[in-house]
C-alpha positions in Angstrom: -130.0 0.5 -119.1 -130.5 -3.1 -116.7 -127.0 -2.1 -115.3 -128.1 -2.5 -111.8 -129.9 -5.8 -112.5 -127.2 -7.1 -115.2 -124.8 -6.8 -112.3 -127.1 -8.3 -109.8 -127.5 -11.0 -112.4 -124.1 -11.5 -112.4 -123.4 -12.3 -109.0 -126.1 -14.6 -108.7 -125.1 -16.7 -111.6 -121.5 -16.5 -110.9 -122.2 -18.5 -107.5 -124.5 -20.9 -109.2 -122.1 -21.8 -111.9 -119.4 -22.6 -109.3 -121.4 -25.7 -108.3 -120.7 -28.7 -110.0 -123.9 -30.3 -108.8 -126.7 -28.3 -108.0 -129.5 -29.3 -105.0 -132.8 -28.2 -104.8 -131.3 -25.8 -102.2 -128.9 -24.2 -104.5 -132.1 -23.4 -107.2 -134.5 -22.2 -104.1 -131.4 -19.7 -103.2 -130.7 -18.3 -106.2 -134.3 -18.0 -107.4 -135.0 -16.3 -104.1 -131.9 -13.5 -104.9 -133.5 -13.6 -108.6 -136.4 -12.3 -106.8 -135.4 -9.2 -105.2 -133.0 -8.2 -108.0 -136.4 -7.8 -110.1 -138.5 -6.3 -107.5 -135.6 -4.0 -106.9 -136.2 -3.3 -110.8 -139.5 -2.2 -110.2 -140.9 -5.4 -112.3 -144.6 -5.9 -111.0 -144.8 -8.4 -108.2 -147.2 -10.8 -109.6 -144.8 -11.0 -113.2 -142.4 -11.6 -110.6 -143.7 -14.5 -108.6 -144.8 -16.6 -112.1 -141.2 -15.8 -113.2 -139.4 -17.2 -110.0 -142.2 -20.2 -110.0 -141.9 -21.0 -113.6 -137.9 -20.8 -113.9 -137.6 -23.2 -110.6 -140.3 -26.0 -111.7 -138.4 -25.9 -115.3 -134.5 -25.9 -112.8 -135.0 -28.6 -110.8 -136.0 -30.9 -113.8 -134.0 -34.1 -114.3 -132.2 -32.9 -117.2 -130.6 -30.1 -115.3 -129.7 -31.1 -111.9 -128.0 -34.6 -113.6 -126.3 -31.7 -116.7 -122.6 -32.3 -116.1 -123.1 -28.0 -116.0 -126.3 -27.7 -114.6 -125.6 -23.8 -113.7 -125.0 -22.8 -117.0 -128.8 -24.5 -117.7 -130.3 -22.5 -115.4 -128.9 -19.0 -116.9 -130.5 -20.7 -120.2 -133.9 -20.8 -118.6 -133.7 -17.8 -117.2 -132.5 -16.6 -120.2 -135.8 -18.1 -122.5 -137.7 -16.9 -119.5 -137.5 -13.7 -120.3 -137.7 -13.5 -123.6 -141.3 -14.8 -123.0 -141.8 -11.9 -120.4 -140.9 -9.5 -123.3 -142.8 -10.7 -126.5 -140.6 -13.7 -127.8 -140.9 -11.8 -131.3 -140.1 -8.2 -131.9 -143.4 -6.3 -134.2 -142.9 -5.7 -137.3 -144.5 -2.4 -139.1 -146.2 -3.0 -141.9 -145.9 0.9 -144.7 -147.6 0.8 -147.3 -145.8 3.2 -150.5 -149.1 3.1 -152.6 -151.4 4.6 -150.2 -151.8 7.3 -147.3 -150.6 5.3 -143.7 -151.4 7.1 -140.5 -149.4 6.6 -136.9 -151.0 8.2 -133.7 -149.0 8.7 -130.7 -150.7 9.0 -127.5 -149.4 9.1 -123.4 -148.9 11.2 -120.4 -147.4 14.6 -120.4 -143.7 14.5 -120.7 -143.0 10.8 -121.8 -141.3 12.1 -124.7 -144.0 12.1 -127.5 -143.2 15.1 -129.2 -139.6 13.7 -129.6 -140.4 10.5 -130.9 -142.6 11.3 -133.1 -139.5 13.1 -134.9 -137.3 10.2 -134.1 -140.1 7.9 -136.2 -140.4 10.0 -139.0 -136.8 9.9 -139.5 -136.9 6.1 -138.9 -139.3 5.5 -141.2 -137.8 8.1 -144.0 -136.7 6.1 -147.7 -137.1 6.7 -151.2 -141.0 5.4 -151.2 -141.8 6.7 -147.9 -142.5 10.2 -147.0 -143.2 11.2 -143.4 -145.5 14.2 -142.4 -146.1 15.2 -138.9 -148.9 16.8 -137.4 -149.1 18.7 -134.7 -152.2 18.1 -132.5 -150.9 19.1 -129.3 -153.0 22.8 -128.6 -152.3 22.5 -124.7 -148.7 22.6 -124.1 -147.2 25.4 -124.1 -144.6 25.6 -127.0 -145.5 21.9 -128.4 -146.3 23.0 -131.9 -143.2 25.2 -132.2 -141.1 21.7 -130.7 -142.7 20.0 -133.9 -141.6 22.6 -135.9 -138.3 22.9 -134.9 -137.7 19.5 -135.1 -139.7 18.9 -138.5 -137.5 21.7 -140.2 -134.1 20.1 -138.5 -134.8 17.3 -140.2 -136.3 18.8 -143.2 -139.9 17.0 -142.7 -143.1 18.9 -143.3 -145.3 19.4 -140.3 -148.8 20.4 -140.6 -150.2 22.8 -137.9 -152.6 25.4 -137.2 -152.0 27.2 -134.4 -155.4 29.5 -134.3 -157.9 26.4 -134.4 -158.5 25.0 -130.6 -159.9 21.7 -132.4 -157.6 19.1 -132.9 -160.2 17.4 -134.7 -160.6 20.2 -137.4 -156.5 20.2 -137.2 -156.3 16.3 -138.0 -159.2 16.5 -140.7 -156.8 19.3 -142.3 -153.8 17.9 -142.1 -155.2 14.9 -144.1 -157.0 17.0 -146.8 -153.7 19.0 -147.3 -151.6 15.8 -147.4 -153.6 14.6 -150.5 -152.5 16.9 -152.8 -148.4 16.3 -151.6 -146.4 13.1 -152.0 -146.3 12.8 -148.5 -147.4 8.9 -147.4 -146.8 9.1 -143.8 -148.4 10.9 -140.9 -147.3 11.3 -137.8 -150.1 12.6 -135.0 -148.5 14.0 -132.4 -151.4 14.1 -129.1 -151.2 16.3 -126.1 -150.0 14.5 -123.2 -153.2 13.0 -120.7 -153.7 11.6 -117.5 -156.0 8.1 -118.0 -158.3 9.7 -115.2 -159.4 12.6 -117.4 -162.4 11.7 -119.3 -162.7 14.6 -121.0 -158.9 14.6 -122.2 -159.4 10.9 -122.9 -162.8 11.4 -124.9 -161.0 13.8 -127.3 -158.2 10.9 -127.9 -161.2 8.5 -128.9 -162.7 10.8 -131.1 -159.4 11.3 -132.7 -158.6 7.6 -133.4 -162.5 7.3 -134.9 -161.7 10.4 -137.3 -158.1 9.9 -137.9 -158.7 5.8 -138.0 -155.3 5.5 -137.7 -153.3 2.0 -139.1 -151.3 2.0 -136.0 -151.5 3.7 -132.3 -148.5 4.1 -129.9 -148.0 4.6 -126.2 -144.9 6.7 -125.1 -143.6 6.2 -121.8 -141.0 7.0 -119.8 -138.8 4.3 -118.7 -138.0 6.1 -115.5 -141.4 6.1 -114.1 -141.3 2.0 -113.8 -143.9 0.2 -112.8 -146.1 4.0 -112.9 -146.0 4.0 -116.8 -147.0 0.0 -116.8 -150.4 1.2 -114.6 -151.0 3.9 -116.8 -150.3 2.1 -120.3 -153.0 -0.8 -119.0 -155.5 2.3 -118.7 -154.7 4.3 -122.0 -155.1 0.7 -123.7 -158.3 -0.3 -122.4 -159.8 2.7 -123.9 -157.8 2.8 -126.8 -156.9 -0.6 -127.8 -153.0 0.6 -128.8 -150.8 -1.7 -131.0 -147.7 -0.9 -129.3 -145.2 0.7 -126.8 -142.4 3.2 -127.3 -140.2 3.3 -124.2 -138.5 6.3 -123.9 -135.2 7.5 -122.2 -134.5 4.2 -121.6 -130.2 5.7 -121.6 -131.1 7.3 -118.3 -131.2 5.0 -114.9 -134.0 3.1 -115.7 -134.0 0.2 -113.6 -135.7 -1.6 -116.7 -139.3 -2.9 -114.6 -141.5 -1.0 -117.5 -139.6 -3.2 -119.9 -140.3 -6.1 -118.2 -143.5 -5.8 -117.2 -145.5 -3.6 -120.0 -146.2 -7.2 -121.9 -147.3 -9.5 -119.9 -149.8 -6.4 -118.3 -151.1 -4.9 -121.5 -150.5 -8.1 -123.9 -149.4 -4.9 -125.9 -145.2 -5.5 -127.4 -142.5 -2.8 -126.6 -141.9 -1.7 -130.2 -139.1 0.5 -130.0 -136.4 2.3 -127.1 -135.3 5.7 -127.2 -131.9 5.5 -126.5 -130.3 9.1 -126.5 -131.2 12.1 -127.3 -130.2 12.3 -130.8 -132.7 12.3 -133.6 -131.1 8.8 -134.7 -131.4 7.3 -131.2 -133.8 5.0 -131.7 -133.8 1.1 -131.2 -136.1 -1.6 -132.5 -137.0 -3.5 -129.7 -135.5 -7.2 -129.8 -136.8 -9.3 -126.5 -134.0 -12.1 -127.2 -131.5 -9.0 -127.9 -132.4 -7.2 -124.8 -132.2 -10.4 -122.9 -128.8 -11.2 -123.7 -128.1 -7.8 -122.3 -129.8 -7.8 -119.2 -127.8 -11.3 -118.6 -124.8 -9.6 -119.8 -124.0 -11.4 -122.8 -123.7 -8.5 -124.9 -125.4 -7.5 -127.9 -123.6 -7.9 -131.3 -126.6 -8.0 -134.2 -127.5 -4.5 -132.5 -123.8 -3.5 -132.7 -123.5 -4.8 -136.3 -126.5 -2.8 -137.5 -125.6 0.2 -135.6 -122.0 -0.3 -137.9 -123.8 -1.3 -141.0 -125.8 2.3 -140.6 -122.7 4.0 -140.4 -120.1 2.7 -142.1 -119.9 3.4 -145.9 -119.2 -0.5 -147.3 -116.8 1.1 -150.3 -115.1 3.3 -147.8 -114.8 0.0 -145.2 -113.3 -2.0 -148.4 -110.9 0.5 -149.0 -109.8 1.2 -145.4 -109.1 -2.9 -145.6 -106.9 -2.6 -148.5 -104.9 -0.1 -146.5 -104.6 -1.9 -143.4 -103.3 -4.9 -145.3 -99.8 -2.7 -147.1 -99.6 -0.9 -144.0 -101.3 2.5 -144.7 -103.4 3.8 -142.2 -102.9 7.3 -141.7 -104.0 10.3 -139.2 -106.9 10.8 -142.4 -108.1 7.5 -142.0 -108.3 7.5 -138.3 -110.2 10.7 -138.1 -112.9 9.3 -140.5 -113.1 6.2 -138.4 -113.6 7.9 -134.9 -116.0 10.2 -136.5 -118.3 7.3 -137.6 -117.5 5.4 -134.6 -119.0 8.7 -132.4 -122.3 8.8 -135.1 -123.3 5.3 -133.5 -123.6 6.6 -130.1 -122.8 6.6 -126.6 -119.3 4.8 -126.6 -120.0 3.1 -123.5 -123.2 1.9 -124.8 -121.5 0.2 -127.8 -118.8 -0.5 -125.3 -121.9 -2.5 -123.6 -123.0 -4.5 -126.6 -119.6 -6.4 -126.9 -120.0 -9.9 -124.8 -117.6 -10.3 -121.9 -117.8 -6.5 -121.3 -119.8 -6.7 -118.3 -120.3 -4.3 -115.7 -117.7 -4.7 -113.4 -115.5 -4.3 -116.7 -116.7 -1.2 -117.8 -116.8 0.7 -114.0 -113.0 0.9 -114.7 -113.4 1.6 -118.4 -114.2 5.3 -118.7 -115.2 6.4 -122.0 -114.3 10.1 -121.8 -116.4 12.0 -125.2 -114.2 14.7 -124.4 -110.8 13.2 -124.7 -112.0 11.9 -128.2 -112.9 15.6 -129.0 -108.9 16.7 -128.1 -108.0 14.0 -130.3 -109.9 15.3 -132.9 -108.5 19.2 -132.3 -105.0 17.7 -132.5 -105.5 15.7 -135.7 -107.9 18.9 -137.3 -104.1 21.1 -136.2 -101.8 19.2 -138.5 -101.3 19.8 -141.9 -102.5 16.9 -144.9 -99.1 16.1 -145.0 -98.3 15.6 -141.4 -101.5 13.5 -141.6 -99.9 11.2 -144.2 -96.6 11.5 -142.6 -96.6 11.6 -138.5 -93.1 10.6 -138.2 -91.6 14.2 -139.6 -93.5 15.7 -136.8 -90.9 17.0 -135.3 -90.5 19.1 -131.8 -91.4 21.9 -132.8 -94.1 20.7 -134.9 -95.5 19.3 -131.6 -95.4 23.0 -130.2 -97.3 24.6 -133.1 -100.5 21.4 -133.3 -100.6 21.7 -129.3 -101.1 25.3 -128.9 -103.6 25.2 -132.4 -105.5 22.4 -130.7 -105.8 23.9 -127.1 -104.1 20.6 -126.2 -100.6 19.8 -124.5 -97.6 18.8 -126.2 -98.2 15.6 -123.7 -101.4 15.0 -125.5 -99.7 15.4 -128.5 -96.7 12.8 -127.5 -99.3 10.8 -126.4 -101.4 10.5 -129.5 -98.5 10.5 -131.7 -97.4 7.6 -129.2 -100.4 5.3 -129.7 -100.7 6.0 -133.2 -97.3 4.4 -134.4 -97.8 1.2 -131.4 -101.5 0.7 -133.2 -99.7 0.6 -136.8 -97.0 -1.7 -135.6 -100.0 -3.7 -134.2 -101.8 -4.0 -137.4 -98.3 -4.2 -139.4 -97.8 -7.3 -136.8 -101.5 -9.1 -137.8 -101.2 -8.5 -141.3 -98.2 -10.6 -141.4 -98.6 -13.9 -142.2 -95.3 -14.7 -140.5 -96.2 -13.3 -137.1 -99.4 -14.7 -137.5 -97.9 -18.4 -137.8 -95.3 -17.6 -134.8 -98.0 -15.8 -132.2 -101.7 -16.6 -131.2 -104.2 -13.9 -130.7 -105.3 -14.0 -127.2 -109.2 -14.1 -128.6 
């Protein structure tokens, strides 16, 4: 996600801070590489050009050229800048537990609807709210089954009817039937449309005026750039949508529909599919998503990602442990396990500042050697768990060949293991912590 533009970002900035006094030059230089890293990430020319114009009247003010570090003031207004392209706030859903609230979710035809709609109901799922989903896609082939599939995966009811050609008669239905169930939440999943069809686009009006739903969503696919921005402009003049779900936006998105989708439909990006996991998916933060794009990492995202994962009781415990020196193989199969359930490693590995993307090019975060680890910790017994150090040679032998791993592997792990204990034996001393400084 903005890896091509972080890095451009990057370069720029790095040869900006390097001055210790900046000219008008300098500013008119940079702005102008600023420039073509954006177009190159398919942000909408005319966004582009009030960017570039606003960010140089605001750099070549007094207060910045006379700063004793005048570069690092213009990554600051670049900074605000776009958080202003993106919404400033992020939107905040309103659910309502005492009464019947209804989500629509309309776009083109393979923007990812079908999936998100999942990915929301599970989102919105608590003890007072209780998602529904309907499916109101009769065109594509297979849609309603999709539904299905993914309603019973995540044990959420979905309301269909596959004889009835009406998706007004399904929708009607759907809500009669959901009156007599606890269910509070519905979900419309709509065929995908092209703006152009007025027949396709007709039926999506008549559905809002029957359904009158309390919020309306665009998908889009982040890939299709500045494409999904034209077509979102359309869909909203018809449709008047509160908000935009970018989808896929862990592919190679080069980040322009993020960008631009604001400032074009006034409309705010209101969440970001960021896998393909039911659970991947983001609330969209423009200050957040800023800091990435500028590389400075993302740590509230990181923290809530952990916060979502980690029990607190089990973290409490795993502290005490750390602190007499008692980590075992146990613990730190729990730990990578819950570490893997928050996602993509080098998208975590992303939202730590400093890790930028020169960094992480020769950081590669291998799923699979985390997997081996895992076969080679499942091969020993509870006790060799406890106990590494009577793994003996021959012990080696036996968890190798039951993990499908080497007895290298094996060294290896066993190897890292013991250095990471002596590590943590080393910071939970209060001697070694008076004698050596942590190089952070």
């Amino acid at each position: 996600m903005f890896n091509n533009l972080t890095e451009r970002f990057e370069e720029i900035f790095k040869k900006l801070k390097g001055h210790g006094k900046l000219s008008e030059q300098n500013i008119k230089d940079s702005m102008r590489e600023v420039r073509r890293a954006l177009l190159e990430a398919d942000v909408n020319f005319k966004i582009v050009k009030n960017f570039i114009e606003e960010v140089s009247r605001k750099a070549v003010g007094t207060e910045v050229m006379k700063s004793l570090t005048p570069g690092h003031q213009v990554v600051k207004i670049v900074h605000r800048q776009l958080i202003d392209l993106m919404g400033n706030e992020n939107f905040k859903i309103k659910l309502h537990d005492n009464r019947l609230n209804k989500i629509m979710m309309v776009g083109l035809q393979g923007s990812g609807k079908t999936t998100t709609c999942a990915k929301l109901a599970n989102k919105f799922r608590t003890k007072s709210i209780k998602p529904a989903m309907v499916a109101c896609d009769i065109y594509r082939p297979a849609a309603v089954h999709q539904l299905q599939v993914l309603g019973k995966q995540l044990e959420i009811p979905v309301f269909s009817d596959e004889k009835q050609k009406n998706v007004i008669k399904i929708a009607k239905k759907a809500i009669k039937e959901v009156n007599n169930s606890d269910t509070n939440l519905l979900i419309f999943d709509t065929a995908g449309r092209l703006h152009i069809d007025s027949v396709m686009m007709k039926e999506l009006i008549d559905l809002k005026k029957i359904i009158k739903p309390d919020h309306i969503f665009f998908v889009a696919d982040a890939m299709t750039g500045q494409d999904a921005v034209n077509v979102a402009r359309e869909f909203n003049d018809q449709l008047n949508f509160d908000g935009v779900i970018l989808s896929k936006m862990d592919s190679d998105a080069r980040g322009g529909a993020a960008l631009s989708i604001k400032a074009i439909t006034d409309k705010p990006v209101v969440f970001i599919g960021t896998g393909e996991k039911i659970s991947d998916l983001e609330d969209f933060h423009p200050d957040r998503m800023a800091n990435r794009i500028l590389g400075m990492g993302d740590v509230l995202s990181l923290i809530e990602k952990a916060e979502a994962v980690f029990d607190e009781k089990e973290a409490e415990k795993l502290a005490n442990k750390l602190k007499k020196n008692q980590f075992t193989f146990t613990d730190f199969l729990s730990q990578l396990q819950q570490l893997q359930n928050m996602g993509p490693l080098d998208q975590l590995m992303g939202m730590i500042p400093g890790m930028n993307n020169k960094a992480m090019k020769g950081l590669k975060v291998d799923e699979k050697d985390l997997k081996h680890i895992e076969a080679i910790i499942y091969s020993m017994t509870p006790v060799e768990r406890e106990k590494p150090a009577m793994i003996n040679g021959s012990r080696r032998f036996r968890i190798a060949k039951g993990s499908g791993t080497s007895i290298q592997q094996v060294n290896r792990l066993l190897k890292q293991f013991d250095q990471m204990k002596k590590m943590m034996k080393k910071f939970n001393d209060p001697k070694s912590q008076k004698n050596n400084l942590l190089p952070f």
